[in-house]
PAPADO-923381 format. One record per atom (N, C-alpha, C): y, z, x; residue in three letters. Coordinates in steps of 0.001 Angstrom, whole numbers, padded with zeros to 6 digits, always signed. Each point is the difference from the previous one (the first is absolute). Last residue first. Layout:
YZXALA...
END
This chain:
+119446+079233+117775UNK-000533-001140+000633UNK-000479-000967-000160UNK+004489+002048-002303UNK-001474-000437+000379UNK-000775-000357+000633UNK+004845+003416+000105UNK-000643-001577-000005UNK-001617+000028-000293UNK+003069+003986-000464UNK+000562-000797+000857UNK-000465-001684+000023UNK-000459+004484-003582UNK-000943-000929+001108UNK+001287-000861+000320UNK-000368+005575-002229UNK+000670-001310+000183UNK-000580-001028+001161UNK-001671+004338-003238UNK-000514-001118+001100UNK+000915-001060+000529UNK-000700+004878-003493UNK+000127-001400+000251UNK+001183-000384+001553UNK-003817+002796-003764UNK+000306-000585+001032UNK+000918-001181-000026UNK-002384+004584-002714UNK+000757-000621-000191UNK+000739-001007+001432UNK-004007+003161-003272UNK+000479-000372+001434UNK+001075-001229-000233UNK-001196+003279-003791UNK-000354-001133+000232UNK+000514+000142+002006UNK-001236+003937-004948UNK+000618-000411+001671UNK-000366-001463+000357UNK+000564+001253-005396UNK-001093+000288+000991UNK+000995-000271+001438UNK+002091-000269-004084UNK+000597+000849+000614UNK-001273+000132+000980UNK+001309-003937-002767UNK-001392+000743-000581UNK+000324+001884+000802UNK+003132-003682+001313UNK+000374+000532-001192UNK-001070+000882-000813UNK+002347+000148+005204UNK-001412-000394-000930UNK-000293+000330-001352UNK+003214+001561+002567UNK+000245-000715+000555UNK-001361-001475-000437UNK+000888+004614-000636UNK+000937-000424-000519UNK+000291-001221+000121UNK-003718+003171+001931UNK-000029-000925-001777UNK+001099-000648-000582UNK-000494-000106+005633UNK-000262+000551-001111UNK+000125+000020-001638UNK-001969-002620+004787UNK+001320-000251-000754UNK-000625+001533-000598UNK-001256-001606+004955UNK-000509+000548-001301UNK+001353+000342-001404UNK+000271-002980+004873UNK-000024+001083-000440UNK-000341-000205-001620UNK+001687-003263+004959UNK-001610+000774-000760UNK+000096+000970-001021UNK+003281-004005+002541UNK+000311+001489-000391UNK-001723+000544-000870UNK+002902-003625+004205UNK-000747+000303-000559UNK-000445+001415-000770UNK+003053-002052+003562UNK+000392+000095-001983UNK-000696+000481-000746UNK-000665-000882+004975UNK+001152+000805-000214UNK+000328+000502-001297UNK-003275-003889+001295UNK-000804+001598+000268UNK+001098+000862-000395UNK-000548-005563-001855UNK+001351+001550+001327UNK-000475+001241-000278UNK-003495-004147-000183UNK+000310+001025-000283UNK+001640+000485+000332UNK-003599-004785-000399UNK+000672+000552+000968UNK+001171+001100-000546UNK-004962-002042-002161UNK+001352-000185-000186UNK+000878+001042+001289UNK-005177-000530-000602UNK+000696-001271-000732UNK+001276+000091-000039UNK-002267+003135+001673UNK-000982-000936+000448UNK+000545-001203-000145UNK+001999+004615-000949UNK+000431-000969+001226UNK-001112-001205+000438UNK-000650+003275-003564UNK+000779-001593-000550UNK+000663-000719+001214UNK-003843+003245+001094UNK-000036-000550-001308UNK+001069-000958-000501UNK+001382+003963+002257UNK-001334-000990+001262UNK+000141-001434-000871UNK+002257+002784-002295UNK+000996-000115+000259UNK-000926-001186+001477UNK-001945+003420-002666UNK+000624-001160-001043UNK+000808-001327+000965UNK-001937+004168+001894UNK-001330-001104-000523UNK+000792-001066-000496UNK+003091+003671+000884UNK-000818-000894+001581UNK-000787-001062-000403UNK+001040+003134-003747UNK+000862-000813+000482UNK-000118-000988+001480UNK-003102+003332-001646UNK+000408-001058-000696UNK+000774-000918-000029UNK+000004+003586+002875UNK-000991-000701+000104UNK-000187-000938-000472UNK+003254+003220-001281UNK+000786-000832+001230UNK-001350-000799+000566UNK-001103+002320-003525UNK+000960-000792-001035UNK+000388-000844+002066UNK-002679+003793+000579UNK-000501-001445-000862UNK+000836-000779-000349UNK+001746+003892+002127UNK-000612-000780+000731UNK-000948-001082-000641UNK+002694+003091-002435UNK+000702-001438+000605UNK-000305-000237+001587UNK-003324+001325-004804UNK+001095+000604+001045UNK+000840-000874+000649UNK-002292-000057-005317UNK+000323-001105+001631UNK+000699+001431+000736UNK-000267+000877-005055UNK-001800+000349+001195UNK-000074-000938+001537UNK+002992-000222-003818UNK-000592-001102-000052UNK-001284+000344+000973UNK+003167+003727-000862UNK-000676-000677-001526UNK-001348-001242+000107UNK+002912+001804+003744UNK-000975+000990-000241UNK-000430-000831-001182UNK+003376-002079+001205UNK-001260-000456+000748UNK-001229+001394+000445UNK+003940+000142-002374UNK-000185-001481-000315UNK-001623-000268+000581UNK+002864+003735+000946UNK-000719+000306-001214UNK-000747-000985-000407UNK+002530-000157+003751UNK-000940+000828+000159UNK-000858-000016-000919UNK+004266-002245-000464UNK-001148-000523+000735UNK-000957-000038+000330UNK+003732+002514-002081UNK-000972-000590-001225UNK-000863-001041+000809UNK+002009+003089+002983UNK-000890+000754-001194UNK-000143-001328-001013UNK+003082-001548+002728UNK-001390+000464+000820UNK-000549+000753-000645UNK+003882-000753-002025UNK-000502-001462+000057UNK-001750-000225+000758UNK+002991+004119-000543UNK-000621-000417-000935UNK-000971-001100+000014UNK+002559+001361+003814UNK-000690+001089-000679UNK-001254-000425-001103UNK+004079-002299+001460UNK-000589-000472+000550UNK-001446+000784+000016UNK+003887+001245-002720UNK-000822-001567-000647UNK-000980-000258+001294UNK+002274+003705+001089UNK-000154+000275-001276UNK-001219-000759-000343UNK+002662-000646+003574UNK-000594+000544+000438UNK-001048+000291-001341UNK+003406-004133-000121UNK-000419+001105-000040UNK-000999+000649+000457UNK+001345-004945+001113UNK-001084+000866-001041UNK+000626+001328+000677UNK+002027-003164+002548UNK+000459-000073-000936UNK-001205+000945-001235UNK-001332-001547+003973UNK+000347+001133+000505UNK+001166+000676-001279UNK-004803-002540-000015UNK+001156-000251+000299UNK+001137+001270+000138UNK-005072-000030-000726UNK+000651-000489+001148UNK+001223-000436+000495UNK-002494+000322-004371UNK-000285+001433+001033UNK+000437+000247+000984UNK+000761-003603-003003UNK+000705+000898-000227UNK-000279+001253+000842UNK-001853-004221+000709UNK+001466-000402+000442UNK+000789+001292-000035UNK-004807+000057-001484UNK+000442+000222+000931UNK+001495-000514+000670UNK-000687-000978-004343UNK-000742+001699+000532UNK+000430+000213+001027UNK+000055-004616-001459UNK+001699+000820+000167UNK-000156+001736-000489UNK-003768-003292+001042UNK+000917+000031+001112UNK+001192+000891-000319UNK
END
């Protein structure tokens, strides 16, 4: 989330906001996901736990971590899901 908080906010530099989208690009050239799969994947994930738990669609953040962010440095998907209640 606080990627995109940074791509989007109006406080990021033109500079950093640059960057932040190239190491996004790169992220997900490496992991071989486009971000029409990764935004597919995400739909599935998201079908799937609305079976059992009531979603805030608004928060919700999908994205492919990079090696810095993963200590083996492989690409991991990275979700998360805030739930409102159980069904």
């Amino acid at each position: 989330m606080d990627l995109l908080k940074q791509l989007f906010s109006s406080k990021t530099s033109a500079k950093d906001m640059a960057s932040d989208r190239l190491k996004l690009i790169l992220i997900h050239d490496r992991a071989n996901l486009s971000p029409d799969l990764l935004e597919n994947i995400k739909t599935d994930i998201l079908k799937c736990i609305s079976k059992y738990v009531e979603i805030d669609d608004g928060e919700v953040d999908v994205k492919m971590a990079n090696k810095d962010e993963i200590p083996d440095g492989s690409p991991a998907l990275i979700a998360s899901i805030p739930i409102k209640r159980i069904k």
